[in-house]
N, C-alpha and C positions, 0 to 999 in steps of 0.2 A: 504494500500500500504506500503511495506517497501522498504525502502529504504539503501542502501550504499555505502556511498562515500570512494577514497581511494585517495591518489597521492599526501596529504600534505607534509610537508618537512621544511628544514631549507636550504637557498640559500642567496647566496651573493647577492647586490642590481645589476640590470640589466642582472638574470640568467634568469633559466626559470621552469616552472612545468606542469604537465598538470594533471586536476582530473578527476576523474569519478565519476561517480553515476548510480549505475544500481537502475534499479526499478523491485519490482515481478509482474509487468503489467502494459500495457501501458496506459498513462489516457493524458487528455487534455493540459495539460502544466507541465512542467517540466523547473525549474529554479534554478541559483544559487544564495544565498544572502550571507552573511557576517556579524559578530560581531566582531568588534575591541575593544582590550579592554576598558572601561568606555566609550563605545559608542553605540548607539542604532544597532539593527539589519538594516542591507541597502539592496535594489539588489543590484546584479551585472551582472548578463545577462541572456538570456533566450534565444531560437533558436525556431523557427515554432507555435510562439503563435501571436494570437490576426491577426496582417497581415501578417503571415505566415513566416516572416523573424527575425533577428536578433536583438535584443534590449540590448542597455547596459546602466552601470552609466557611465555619463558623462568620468569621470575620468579614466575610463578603456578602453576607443574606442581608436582603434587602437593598442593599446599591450594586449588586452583579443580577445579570440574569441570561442566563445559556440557554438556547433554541437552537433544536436542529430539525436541518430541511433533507429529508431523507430522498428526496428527487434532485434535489440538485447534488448530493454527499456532501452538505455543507453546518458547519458549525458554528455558531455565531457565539460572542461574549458581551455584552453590551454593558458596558463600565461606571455608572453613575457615581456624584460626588466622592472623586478619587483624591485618594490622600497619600502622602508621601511614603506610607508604606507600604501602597501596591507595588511602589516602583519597583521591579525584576525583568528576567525575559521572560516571556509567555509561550508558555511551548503547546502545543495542540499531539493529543496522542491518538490512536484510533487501534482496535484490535478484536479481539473475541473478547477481551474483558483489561482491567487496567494494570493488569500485571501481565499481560502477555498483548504487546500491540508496538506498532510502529508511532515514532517519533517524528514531529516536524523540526524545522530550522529555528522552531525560535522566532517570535519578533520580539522588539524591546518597547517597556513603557515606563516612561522616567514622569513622575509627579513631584513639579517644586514644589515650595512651601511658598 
């Protein structure tokens, strides 16, 4: 599966962004995670996996919200009142499930203060 994500950016704290990730076919789960700098890779949300609904990190319910478009294989993140510790790269993952799946390149989203 490949993957590519696009929609990273640089924004002031409380803007907004929204990414994608298309995939070349459609597979069982498709999610988004994150690497912040000198920090471990994390989720951040996923849309129509496991009970068919939405799942986030704690810290992003409410101002993140993941939709995916199962005809086009695409993944959206949609980033409301961001603050300066969303900033990391945003990686897009897709696979049979989130422990066995292909990785995208990464975009970056840096939030000043």
């Amino acid at each position: 599966v490949q993957l590519q994500a696009s929609g990273g950016g640089l924004v002031q704290a409380g803007g907004s962004l929204r990414l994608s990730c298309v995939a070349s076919r459609r597979t069982q789960f498709m999610g988004w995670f994150r690497r912040a700098p000198g920090k471990a890779r994390e989720f951040v949300g996923t849309d129509k996996w496991n009970d068919g609904r939405t799942n986030y990190k704690e810290s992003v319910k409410g101002r993140f919200t993941a939709s995916r478009d199962d005809v086009k294989n695409t993944l959206y993140l949609q980033m409301n009142s961001l603050k300066p510790e969303d900033t990391a790269v945003y990686y897009c993952a897709a696979g049979n499930s989130p422990v066995r799946c292909y990785w995208g390149q990464g975009t970056q989203v840096t939030v000043s203060s």
